[in-house]
N, C-alpha and C positions, 0 to 999 in steps of 0.2 A: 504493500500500500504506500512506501515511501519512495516507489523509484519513481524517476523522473522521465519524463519521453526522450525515448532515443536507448530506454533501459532495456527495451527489446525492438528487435531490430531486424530486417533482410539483407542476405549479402547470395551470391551467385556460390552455385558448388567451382570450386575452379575443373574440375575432372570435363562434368558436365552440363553446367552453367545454371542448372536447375534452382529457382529461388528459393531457400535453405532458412527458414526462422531460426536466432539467436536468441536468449537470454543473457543480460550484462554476466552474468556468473559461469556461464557454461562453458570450459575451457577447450572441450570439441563440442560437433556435433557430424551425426550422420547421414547422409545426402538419401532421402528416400527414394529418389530415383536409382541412382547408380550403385547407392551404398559407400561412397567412398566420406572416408571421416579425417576434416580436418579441423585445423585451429580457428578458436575465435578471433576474428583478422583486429578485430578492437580492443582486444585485451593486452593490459602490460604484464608480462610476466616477470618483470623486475628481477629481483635475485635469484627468482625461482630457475633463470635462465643456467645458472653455473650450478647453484647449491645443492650441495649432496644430499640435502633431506627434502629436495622440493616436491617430490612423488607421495611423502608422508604430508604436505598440503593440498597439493591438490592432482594429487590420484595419481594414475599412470600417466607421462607425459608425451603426447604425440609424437609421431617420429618428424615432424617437420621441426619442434623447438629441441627436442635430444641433436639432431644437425644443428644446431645454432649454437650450443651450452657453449662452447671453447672459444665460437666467433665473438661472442655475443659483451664476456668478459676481457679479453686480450684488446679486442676495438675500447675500450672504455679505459683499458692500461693505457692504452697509445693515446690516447685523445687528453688524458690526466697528467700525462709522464710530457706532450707538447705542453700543456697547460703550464706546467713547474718547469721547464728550461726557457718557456717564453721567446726570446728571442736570438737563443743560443742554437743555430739551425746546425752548427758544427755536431753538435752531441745528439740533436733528433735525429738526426741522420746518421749517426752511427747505431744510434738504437733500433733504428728504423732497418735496417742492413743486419745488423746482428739479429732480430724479429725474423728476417726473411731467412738466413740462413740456417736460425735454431725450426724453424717450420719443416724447412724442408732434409734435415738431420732426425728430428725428430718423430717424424712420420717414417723413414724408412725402421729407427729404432724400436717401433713404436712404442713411443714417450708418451708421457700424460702431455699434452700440448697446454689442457687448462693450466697447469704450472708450470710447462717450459717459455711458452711466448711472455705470459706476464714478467716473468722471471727474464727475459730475456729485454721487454722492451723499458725493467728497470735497472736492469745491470748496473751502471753507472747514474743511476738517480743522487748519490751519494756526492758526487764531482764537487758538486760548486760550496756546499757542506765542509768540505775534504781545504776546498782553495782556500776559505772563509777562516776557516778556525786554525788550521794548521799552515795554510800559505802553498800545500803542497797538493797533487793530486796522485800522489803512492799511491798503491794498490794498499797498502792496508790503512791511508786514512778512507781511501773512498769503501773500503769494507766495515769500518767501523759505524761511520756515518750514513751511508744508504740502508742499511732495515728499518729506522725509525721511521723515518721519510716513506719508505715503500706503505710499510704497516700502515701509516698514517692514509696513504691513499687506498689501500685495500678494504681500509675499513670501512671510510667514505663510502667504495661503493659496494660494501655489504657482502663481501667474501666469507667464507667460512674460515674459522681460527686452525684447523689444520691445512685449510689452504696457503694461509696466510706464513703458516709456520715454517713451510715448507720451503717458501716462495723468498721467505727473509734468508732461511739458512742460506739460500744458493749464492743471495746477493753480501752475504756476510764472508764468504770466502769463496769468491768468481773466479778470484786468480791463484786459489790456492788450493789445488784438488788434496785431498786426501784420500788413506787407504780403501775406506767405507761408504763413501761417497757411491749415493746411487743413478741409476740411467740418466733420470730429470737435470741433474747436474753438472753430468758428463754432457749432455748435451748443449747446454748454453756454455760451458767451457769450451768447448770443441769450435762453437757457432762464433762468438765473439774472437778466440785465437783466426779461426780464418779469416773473419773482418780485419782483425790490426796485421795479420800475415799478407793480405790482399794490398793495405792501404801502406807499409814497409816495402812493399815487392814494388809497385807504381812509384814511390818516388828515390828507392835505390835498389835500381832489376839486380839481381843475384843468379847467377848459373842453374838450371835445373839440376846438375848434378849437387849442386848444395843444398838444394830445397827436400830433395826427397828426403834426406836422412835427419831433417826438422820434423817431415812429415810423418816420417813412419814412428819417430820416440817423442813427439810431441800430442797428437791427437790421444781422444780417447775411446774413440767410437771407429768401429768400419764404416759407417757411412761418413764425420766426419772427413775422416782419412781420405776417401772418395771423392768426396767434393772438394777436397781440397788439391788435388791430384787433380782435378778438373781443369780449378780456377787457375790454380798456377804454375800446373804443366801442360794444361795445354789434353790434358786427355788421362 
């Protein structure tokens, strides 16, 4: 008795165009016609998009938003992670390359991507933190410095606390793998060394006979390894 018009609604089945009555609440429904059942095209699913307990709110979730969960959070890293560098296009852009490179490591590893991209497009969220208070940008001030920052933005936009946990460890020691250290982190290690190995090779080229044996005791992954044999040999 309190919704307001517009609380239910028609929209087209997309399969078969068939006119499909919605309720503001109804998270699918399914096409009397055809049968085929998709998402409420006007509903925000907000955090339910990534969060591991989003099916204990509202049910099982369609396979068109389970394709979105990874997209859905990593675009809102990147859009948070431009937001805090502002007008530092040097470092979006590196994040932005290290992003593309941990996607596509990541995927052949098959990585969690919902923690490898975020984790990847805040690597260096830590930088200017790092420049600020100690004058330098070491690899272990910008590790000291970048989890709060991260966390801070993760929170913002509503990540779950072992996502969250997970996602700080990698950027708390990026450059500094250890024994135990698992896939999710080998991967943005691996993603980010081929970025600053690419952006070293362009402005002093090195012999490929010199690169291979960086490549083979530096990477941590075969598919890193792989693409990095790509990028900067050539095959």
């Amino acid at each position: 008795m309190y919704w307001k018009p517009g609380a239910i609604f028609e929209t087209k089945c997309p399969k078969c165009k068939t006119t499909v009555e919605f309720f503001k609440d109804d998270t699918t429904r399914k096409c009397d016609k055809c049968g085929h059942r998709f998402v409420n095209p006007e509903m925000d699913f907000g955090c339910a998009a990534y969060c591991q307990y989003a099916e204990q709110c509202i049910g099982d979730l369609p396979p068109e938003l389970i394709a979105q969960k990874e997209d859905l959070l990593k675009d809102r890293v990147a859009v948070e992670m431009k937001r805090y560098f502002k007008s530092d296009f040097k470092r979006i852009a590196h994040a932005g390359r290290v992003a593309r490179y941990a996607e596509r490591i990541g995927k052949k590893e098959k990585g969690s991507l919902a923690v490898i991209l975020p984790a990847a497009y805040l690597h260096d969220i830590g930088i200017h933190e790092a420049e600020r208070k100690h004058g330098s940008t070491a690899a272990e001030f910008q590790e000291a410095e970048g989890p709060p920052i991260a966390r801070s933005i993760l929170e913002k936009l509503g990540a779950n606390e072992e996502l969250i946990e997970e996602i700080c460890d990698i950027i708390g020691h990026h450059h500094h793998p250890r024994s135990d250290d698992g896939l999710n982190f080998k991967v943005v290690y691996d993603a980010d060394l081929l970025e600053n190995l690419d952006e070293k090779q362009k402005k002093a080229p090195r012999a490929k006979e010199e690169i291979e044996p960086v490549i083979e005791r530096s990477f941590l992954t075969d598919a890193g390894r792989e693409a990095a044999r790509e990028m900067l040999l050539g095959g």
